[in-house]
TIZA-410868 format. One record per residue: residue in one letter; y, z, x of N, C-alpha, C, CB in turn. Coordinates in steps of 0.02 Angstrom, whole numbers, plus 50000, padded with zeros to 5 digits. Each point is the difference from the previous one (the first is absolute). Last residue first. Glycine has a CB too. Layout:
# TIZA-410868
aYZXYZXYZXYZX/...
//
This chain:
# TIZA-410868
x540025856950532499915006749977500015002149914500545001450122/x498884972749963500825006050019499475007649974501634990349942/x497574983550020499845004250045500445004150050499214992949977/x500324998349739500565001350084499725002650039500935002049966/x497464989849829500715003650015500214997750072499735011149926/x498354980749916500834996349989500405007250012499834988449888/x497815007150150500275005049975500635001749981499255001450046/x500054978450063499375000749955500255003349967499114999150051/x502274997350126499944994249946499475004349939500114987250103/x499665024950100500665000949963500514994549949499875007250105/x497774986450016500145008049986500445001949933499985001450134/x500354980950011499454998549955499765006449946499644991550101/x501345011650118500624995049980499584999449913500504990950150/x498085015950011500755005749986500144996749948500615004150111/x497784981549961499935006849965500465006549988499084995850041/x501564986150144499734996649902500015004449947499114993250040/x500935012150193500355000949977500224997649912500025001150133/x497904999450018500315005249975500674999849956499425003550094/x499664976349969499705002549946500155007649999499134990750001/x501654995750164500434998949933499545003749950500604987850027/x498665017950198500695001149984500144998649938500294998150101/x497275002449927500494995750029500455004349974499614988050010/x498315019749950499824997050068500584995250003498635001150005/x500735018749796500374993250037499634997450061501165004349969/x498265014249775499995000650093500344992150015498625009050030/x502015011949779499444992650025500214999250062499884992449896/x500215029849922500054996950071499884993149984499585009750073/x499965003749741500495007050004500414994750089498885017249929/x499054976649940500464995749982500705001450025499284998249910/x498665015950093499794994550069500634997149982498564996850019/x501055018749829500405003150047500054995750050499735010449972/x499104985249813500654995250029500445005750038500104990049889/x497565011850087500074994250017500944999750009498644995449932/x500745029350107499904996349942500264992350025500175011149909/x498625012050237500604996249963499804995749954500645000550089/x497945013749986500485005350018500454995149995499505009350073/x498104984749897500325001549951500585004449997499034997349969/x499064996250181500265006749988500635000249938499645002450137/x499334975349931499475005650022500195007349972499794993250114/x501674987849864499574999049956499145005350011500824986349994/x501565014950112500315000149941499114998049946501694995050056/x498505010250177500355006449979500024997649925500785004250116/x497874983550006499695006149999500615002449978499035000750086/x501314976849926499365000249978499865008549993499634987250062/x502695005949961499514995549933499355002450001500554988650009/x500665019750186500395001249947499744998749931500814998050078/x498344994550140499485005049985500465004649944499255000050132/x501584976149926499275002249956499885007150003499404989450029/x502795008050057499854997749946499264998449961501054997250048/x499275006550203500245007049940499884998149919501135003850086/x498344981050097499505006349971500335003649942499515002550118/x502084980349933499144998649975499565002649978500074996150054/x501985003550084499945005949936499464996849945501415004850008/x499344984550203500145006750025499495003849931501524998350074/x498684978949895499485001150044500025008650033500074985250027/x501625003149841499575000349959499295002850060500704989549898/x501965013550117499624998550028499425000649958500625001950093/x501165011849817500194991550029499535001350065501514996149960/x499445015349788499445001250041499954991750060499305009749877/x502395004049923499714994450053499734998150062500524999449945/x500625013649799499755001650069499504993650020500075014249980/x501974993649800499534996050040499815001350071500424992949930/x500165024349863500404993650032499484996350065501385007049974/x498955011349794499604998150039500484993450044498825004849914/x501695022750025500024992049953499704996250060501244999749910/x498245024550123500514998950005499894991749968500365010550102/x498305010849847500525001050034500624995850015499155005550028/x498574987749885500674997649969500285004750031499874994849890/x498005002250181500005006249967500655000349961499275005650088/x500094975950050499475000849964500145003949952499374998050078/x502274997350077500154998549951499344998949949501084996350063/x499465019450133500265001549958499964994249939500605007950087/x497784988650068499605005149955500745002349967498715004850079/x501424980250059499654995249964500105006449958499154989450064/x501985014750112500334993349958499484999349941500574992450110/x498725019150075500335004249965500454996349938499945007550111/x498534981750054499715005149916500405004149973498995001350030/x501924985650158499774994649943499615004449934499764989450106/x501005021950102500544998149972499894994549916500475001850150/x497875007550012500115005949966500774996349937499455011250136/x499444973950044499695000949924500215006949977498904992450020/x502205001650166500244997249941499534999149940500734994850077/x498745020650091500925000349994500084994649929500465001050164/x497524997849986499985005049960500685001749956499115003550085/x500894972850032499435006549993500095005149942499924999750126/x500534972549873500225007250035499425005649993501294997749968/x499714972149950499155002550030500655009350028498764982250084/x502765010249727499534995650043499445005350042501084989850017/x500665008349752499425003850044499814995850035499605007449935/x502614993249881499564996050052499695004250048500714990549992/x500595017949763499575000350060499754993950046499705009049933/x502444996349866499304996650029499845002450058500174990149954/x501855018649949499814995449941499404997050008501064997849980/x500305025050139499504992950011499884998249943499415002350094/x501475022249960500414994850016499694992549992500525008850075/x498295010749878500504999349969500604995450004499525009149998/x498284992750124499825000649949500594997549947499175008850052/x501024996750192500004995449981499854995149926499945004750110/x500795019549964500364994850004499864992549974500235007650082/x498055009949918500524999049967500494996149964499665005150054/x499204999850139499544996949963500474996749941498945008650035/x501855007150149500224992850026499334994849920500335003750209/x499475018049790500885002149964499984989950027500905019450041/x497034989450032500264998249908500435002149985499234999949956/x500265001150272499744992749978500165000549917498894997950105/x502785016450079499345001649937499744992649985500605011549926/x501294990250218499325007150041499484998949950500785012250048/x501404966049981499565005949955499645004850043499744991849908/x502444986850129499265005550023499915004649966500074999250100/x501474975849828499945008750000499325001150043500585002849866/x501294974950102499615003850045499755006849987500574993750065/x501234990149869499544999749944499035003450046501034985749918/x501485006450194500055005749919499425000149970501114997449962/x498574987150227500255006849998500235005049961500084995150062/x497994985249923500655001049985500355006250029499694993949904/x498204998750210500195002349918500704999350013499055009349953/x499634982250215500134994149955500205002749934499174992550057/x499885016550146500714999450008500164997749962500105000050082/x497995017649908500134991250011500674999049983498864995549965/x500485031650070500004994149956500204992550016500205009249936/x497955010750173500644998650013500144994249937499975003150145/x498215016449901500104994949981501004997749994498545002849942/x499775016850150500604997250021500184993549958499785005250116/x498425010349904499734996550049500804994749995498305001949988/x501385016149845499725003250101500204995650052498825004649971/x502534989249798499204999650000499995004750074499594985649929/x502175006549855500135003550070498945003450003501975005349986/x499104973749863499905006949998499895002850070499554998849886/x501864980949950499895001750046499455006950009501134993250010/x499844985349848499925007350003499455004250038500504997449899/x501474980050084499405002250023499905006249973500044993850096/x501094981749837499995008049995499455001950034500525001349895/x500944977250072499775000050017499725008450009500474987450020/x500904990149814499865008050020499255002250054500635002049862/x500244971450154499865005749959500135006850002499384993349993/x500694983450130500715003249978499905004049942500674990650039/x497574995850082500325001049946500385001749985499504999749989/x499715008250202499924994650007500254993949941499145006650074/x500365018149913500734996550065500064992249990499705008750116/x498414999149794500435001949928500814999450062498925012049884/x499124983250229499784995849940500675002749973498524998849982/x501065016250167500084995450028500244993649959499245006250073/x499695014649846500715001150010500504994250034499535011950008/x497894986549960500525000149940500734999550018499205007249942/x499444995550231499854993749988500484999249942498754999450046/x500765022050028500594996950050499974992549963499825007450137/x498635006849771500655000549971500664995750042499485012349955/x498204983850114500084996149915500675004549984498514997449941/x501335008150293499484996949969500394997149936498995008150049/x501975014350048500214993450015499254997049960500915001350135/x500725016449753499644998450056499844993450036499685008949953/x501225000249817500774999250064499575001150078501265008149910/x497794987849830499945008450023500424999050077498565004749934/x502334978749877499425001350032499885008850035500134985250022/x501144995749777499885006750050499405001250007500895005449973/x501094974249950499535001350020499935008150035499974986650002/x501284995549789500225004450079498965000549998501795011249993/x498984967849835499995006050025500115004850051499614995749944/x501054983049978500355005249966499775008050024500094990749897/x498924986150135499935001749922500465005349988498814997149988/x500784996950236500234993849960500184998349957499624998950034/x499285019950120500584999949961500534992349984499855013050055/x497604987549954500165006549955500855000250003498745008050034/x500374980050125499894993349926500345006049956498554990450007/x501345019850211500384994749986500054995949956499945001450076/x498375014049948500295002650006500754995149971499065007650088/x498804985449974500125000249937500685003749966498764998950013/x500654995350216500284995049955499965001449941499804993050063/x499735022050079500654997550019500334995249955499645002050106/x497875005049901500475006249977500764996349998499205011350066/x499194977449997500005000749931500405001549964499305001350020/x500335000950239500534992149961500054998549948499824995050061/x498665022950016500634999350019500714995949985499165003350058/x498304994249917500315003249938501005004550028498225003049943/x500514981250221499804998449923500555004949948498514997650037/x502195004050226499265000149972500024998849928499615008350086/x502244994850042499894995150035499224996549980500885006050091/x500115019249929500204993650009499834993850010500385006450015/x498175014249929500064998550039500764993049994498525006550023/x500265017749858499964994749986500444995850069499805003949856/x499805021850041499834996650086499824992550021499515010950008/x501595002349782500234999950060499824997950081500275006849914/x498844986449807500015003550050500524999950068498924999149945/x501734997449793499404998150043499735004850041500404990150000/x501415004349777499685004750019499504995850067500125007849863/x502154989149969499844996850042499455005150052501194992049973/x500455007949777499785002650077499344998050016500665010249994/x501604981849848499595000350020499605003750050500474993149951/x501755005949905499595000250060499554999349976500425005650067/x502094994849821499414998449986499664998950065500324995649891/x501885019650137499684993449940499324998450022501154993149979/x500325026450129499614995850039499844992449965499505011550050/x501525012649899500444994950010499744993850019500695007950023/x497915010549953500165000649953500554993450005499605013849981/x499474997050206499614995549979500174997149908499105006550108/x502045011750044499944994650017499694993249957500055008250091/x500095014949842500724995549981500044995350041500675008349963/x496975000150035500354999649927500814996250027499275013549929/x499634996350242499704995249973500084995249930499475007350070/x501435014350023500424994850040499704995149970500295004550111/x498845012849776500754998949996500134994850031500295010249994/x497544998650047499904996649939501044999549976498295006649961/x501165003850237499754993050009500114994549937499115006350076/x501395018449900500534996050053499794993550010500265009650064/x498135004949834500704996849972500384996950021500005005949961/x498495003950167499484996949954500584996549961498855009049993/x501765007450129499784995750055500174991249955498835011250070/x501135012749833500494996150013500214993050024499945009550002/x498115003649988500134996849921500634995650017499565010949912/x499345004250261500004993750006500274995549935499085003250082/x500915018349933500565000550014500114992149994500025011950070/x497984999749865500515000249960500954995250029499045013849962/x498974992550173499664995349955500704997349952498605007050000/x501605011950157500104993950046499784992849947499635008250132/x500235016049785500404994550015500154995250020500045004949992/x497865004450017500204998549920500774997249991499185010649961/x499754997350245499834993550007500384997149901498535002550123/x501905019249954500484994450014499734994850009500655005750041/x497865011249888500815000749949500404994550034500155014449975/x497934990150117499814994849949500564998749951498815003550008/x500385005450257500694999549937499874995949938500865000250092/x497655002250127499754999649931500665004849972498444998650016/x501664989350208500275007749989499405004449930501654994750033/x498514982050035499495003450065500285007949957500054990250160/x500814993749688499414999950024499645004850036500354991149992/x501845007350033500135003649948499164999049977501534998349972/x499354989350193500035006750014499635005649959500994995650041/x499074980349893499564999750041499965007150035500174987250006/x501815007849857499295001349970499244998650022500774998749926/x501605001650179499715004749960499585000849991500494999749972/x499944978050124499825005050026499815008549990500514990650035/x500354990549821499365002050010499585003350051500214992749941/x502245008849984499595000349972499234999050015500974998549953/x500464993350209500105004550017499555005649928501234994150090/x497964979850006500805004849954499785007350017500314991849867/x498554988050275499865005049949500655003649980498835001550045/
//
């Protein structure tokens, strides 16, 4: 626990509401500082990809070897790779893009329970975050494509947040890739049948916004395919 939030756990029991108000204010700084290093790091980095799963994914297991390999076809094409710098489907990525003689990036976030970063990031290209949406961000702004594999809660927050800045155009659209057809099955019908044709809270071609894979070349296809279609660069 930092020495700030110890304050304001004091400053709580005390009912100070004037320095819980600072202690709020002060964090802004905090809040910037992340959003600075992140920026003049990730800014030198060229064209990425990021590479989303679960962390409690197993070496050596299916979508593990997805991860790695798709990772590695990805920097074939030029591209770098970033992952959230854990282990599972990001260790797998980061692994895949070594392995390739790719850019290899982690972004990292500092968790209770300690998450340590996989040996396989690049060393210059290593950041830890406190905030999940200063590290969201990152990935949003830095990445020409999404690859999603099977995760929890973490990476479906990471995949709607992708969908809804480019539903709502906040940000230009770019390709996302959904990989394992049997993981996202449900999701995908109860997406078509009750959110988009029961309740009428999306539109048919918001379903067009993803596609889904079940092989390496076909993720990477769809990048690649992608940025043929819309005849741009996949550069900043």
């Amino acid at each position: 626990m930092t020495n700030s939030e110890e304050k304001i756990i004091d400053a709580f029991k005390k009912k100070d509401w004037q320095e819980i108000q600072t202690a709020d204010s002060w964090n802004i700084f905090k809040i910037m500082s992340e959003f600075v290093e992140g920026y003049e790091k990730l800014a030198r980095i060229g064209p990425c990809v990021s590479i989303f799963g679960s962390a409690r994914t197993e070496p050596g297991t299916k979508y593990y070897k997805l991860a790695e390999d798709i990772a590695y076809k990805l920097t074939q094409f030029g591209y770098g790779i970033i992952t959230g710098g854990g282990p599972g489907i990001m260790e797998a990525a980061n692994l895949g893009a070594k392995r390739g003689k790719g850019r290899s990036v982690g972004v990292n976030i500092a968790l209770p329970f300690e998450q340590e970063p996989n040996l396989f990031i690049d060393s210059d290209k290593l950041i830890t975050f406190d905030y999940f949406f200063v590290r969201k961000v990152m990935f949003m702004k830095y990445a020409q494509g999404f690859v999603v594999l099977p995760g929890g809660f973490g990476t479906f927050d990471e995949l709607f947040e992708a969908l809804t800045l480019i539903q709502t155009e906040k940000t230009g659209r770019f390709p996302i890739v959904l990989v394992g057809k049997d993981y996202w099955r449900g999701l995908i019908t109860w997406l078509r049948e009750t959110m988009m044709e029961q309740q009428h809270n999306i539109d048919t071609e918001d379903l067009d916004l993803f596609t889904v894979v079940d092989e390496a070349d076909e993720a990477v296809s769809h990048i690649n395919d992608f940025y043929s279609k819309y005849i741009l660069s996949p550069n900043f």
